[in-house]
C-alpha positions as a Markdown table, in Angstrom:
| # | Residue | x | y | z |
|---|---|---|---|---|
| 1 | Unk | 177.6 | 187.6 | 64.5 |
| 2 | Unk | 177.5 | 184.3 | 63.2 |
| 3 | Unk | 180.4 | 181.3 | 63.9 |
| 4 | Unk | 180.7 | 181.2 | 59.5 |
| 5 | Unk | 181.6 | 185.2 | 59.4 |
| 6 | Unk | 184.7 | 184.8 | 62.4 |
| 7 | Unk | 186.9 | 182.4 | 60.5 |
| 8 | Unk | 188.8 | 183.5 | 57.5 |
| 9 | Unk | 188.7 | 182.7 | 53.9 |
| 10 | Unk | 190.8 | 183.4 | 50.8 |
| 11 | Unk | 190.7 | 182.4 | 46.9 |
| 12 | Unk | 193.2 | 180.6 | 45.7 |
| 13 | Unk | 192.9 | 179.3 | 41.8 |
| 14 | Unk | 189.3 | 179.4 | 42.6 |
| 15 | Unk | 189.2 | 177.1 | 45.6 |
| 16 | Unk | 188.0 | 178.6 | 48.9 |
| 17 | Unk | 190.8 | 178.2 | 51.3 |
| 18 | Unk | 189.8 | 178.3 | 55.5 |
| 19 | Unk | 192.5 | 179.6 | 57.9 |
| 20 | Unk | 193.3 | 176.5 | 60.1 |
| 21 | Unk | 194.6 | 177.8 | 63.6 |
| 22 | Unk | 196.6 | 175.7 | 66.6 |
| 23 | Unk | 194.9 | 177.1 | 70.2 |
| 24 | Unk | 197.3 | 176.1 | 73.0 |
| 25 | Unk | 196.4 | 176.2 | 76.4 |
| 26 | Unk | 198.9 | 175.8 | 79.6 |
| 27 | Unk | 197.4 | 172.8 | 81.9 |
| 28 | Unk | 199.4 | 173.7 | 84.7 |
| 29 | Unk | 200.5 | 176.2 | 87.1 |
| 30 | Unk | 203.6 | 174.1 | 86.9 |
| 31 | Unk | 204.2 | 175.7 | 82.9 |
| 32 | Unk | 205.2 | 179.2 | 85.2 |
| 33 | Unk | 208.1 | 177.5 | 85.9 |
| 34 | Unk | 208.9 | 174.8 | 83.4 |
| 35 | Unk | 208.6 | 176.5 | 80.3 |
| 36 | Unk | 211.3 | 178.5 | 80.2 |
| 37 | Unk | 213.4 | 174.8 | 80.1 |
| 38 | Unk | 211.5 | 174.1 | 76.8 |
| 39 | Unk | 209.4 | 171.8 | 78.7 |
| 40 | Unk | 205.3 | 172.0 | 79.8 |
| 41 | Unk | 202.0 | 170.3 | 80.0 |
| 42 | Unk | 199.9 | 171.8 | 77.0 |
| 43 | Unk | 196.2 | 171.0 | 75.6 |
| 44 | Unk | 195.9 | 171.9 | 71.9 |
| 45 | Unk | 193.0 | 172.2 | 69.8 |
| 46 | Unk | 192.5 | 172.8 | 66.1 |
| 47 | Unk | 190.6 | 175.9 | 64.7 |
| 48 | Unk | 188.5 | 175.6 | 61.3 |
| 49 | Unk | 185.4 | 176.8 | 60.2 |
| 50 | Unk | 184.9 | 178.7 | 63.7 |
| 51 | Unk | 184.8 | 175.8 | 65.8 |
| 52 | Unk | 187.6 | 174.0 | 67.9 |
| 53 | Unk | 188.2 | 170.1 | 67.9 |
| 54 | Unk | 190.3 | 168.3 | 70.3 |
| 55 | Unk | 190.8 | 165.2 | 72.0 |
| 56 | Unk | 190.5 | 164.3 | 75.8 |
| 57 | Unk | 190.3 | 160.8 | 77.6 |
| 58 | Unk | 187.4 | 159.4 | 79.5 |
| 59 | Unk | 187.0 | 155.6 | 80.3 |
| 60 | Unk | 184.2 | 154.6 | 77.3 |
| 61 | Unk | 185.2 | 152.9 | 74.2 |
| 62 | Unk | 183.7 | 156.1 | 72.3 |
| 63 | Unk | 185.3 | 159.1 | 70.6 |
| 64 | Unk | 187.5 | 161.4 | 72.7 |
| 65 | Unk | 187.6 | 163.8 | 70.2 |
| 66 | Unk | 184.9 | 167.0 | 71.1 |
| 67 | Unk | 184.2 | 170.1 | 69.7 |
| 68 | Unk | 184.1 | 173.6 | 71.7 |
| 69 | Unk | 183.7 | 177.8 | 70.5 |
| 70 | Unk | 187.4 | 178.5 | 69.6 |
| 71 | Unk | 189.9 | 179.3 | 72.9 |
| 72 | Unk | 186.8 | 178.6 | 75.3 |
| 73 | Unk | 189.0 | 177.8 | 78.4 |
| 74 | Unk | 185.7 | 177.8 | 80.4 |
| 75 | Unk | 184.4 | 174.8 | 78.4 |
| 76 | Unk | 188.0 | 173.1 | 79.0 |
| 77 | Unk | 188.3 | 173.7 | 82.9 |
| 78 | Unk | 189.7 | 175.7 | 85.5 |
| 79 | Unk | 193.2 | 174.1 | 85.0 |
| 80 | Unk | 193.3 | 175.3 | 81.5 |
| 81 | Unk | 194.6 | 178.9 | 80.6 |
| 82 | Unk | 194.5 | 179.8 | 76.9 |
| 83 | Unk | 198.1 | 180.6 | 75.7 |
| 84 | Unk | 198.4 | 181.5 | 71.9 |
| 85 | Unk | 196.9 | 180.7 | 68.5 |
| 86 | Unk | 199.3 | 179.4 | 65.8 |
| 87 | Unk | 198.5 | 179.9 | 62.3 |
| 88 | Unk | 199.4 | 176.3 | 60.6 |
| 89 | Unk | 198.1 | 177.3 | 57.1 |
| 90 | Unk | 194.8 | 176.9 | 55.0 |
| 91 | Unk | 192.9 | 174.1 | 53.9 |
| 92 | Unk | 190.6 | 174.0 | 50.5 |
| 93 | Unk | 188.2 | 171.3 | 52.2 |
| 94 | Unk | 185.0 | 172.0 | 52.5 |
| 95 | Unk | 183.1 | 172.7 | 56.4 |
| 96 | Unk | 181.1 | 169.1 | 55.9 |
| 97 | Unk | 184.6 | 167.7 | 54.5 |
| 98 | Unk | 186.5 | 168.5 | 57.8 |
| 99 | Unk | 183.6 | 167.0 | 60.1 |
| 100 | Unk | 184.1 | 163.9 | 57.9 |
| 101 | Unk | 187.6 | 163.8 | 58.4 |
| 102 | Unk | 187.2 | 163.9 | 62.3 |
| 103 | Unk | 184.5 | 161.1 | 62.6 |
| 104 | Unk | 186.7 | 159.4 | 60.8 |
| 105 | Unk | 190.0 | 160.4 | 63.5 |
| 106 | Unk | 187.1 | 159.5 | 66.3 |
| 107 | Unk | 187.2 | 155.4 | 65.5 |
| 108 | Unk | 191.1 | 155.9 | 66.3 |
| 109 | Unk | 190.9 | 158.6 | 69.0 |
| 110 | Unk | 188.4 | 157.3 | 71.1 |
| 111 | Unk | 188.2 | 158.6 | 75.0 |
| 112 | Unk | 189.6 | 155.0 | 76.3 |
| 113 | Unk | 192.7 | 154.9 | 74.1 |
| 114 | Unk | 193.9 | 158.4 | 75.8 |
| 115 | Unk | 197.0 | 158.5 | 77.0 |
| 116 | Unk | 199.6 | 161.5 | 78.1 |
| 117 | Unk | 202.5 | 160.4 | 76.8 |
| 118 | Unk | 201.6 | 157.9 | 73.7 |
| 119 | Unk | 198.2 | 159.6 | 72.5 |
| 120 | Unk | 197.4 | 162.8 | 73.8 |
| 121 | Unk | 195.2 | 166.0 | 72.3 |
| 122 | Unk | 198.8 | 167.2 | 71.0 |
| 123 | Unk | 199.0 | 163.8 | 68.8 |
| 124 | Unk | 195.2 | 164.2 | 67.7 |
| 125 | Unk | 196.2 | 168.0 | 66.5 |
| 126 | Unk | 199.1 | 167.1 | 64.6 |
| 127 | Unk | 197.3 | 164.2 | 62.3 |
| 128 | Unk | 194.2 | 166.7 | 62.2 |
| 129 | Unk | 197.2 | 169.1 | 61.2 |
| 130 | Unk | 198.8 | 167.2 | 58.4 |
| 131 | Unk | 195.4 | 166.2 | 56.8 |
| 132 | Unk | 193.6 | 169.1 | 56.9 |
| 133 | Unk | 196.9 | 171.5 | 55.5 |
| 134 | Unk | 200.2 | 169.1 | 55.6 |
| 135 | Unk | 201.5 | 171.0 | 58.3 |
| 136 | Unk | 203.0 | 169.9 | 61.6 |
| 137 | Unk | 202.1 | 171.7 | 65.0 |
| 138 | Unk | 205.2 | 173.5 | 66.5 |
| 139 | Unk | 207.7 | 170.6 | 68.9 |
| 140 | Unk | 207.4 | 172.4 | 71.9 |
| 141 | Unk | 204.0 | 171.7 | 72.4 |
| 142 | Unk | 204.2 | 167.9 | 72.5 |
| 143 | Unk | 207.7 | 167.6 | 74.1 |
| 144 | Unk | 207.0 | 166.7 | 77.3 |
| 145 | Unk | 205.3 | 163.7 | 75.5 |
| 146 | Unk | 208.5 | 162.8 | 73.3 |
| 147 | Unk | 210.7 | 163.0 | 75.8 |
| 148 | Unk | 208.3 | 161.2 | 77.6 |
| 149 | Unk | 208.3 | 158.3 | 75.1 |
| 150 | Unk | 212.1 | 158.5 | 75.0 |
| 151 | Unk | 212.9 | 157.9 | 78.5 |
| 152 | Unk | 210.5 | 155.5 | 80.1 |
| 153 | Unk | 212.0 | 156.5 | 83.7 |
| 154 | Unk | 209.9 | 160.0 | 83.1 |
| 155 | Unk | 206.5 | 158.2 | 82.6 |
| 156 | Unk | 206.9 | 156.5 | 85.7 |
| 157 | Unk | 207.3 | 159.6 | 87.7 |
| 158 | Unk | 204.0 | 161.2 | 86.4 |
| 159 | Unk | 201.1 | 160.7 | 88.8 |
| 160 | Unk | 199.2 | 158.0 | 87.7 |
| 161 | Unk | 195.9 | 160.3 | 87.1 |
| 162 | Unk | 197.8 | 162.2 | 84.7 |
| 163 | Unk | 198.2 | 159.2 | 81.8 |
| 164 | Unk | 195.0 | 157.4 | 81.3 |
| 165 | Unk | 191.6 | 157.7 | 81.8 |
| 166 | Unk | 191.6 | 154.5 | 83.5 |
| 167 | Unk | 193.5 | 155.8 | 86.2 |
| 168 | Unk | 192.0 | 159.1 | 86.3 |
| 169 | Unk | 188.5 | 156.6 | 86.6 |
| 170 | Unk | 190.0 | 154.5 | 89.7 |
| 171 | Unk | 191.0 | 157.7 | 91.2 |
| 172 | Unk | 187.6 | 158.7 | 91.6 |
| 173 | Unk | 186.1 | 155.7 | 93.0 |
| 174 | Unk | 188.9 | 155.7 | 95.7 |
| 175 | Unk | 187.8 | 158.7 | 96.7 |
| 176 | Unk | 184.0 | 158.6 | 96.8 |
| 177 | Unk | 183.1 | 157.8 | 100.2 |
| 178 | Unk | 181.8 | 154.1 | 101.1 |
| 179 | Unk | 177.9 | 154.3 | 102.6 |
């Protein structure tokens, strides 16, 4: 079966419309026990035209934003675990029309300006969100981030590794072994 025959397409006044899905994946084992206070640690990726985009930091002054087969939690990383789809709508731009749109999103998302609580995969998935249907991905998914944002305090009790890719960079030098 091809990727072009998974994804689903209507007619509407003539214009092909494409199904444009929100995959969210707990990050966490922490989630067992946080969600059910309307907080968590989510990745989110956006669905269209059978593939997956989302955006993850790393320490280059290049585009964090990456494509993967739709809900592919192996591709992700063994602390991701895929948690629902969310239909957001339908778009009526074309397949070469959306990779357009995020080449363009990668100049602004790129894997050095990552951060958890200011720019994170759930804010790429929102602006992907609004341009590609004017829709807006559920609260709850970026909440920990708002509040986040809100209460400065919070961001300072995260473990440094968790908000940039800088840290997550000087981590792993620290704990490479001298020879």
């Amino acid at each position: 079966m091809s990727l072009n025959s998974i994804y689903t397409t209507t007619t509407h006044y003539g214009n092909t419309m494409v199904e444009v899905k929100l995959n969210v994946y707990d990050m966490y084992w922490i989630n067992d026990y946080t969600t059910t206070l309307g907080l968590g640690v989510f990745h989110s990726g956006v669905e269209v035209f059978g593939k997956e985009y989302a955006f993850g930091g790393h320490p280059f002054p290049m585009t964090g934003i990456f494509e993967i087969l739709p809900r592919d939690v192996d591709d992700l990383g063994q602390q991701f675990r895929f948690k629902e789809s969310i239909c957001l709508g339908t778009t009526d731009l074309t397949e070469d029309q959306v990779m357009k749109v995020v080449d363009c999103l990668g100049k602004k998302y790129s894997g050095d300006s990552y951060h958890l609580i200011h720019k994170n995969c759930n804010h790429f998935t929102q602006e992907l969100s609004q341009i590609l249907c004017g829709k807006d991905i559920p609260n709850w998914v970026n909440r920990l981030a708002t509040v986040g944002a809100r209460m400065p305090f919070m961001e300072r009790m995260l473990p440094k590794e968790w908000l940039t890719p800088l840290a997550i960079e000087a981590t792993v030098h620290v704990k490479q072994p001298q020879l």
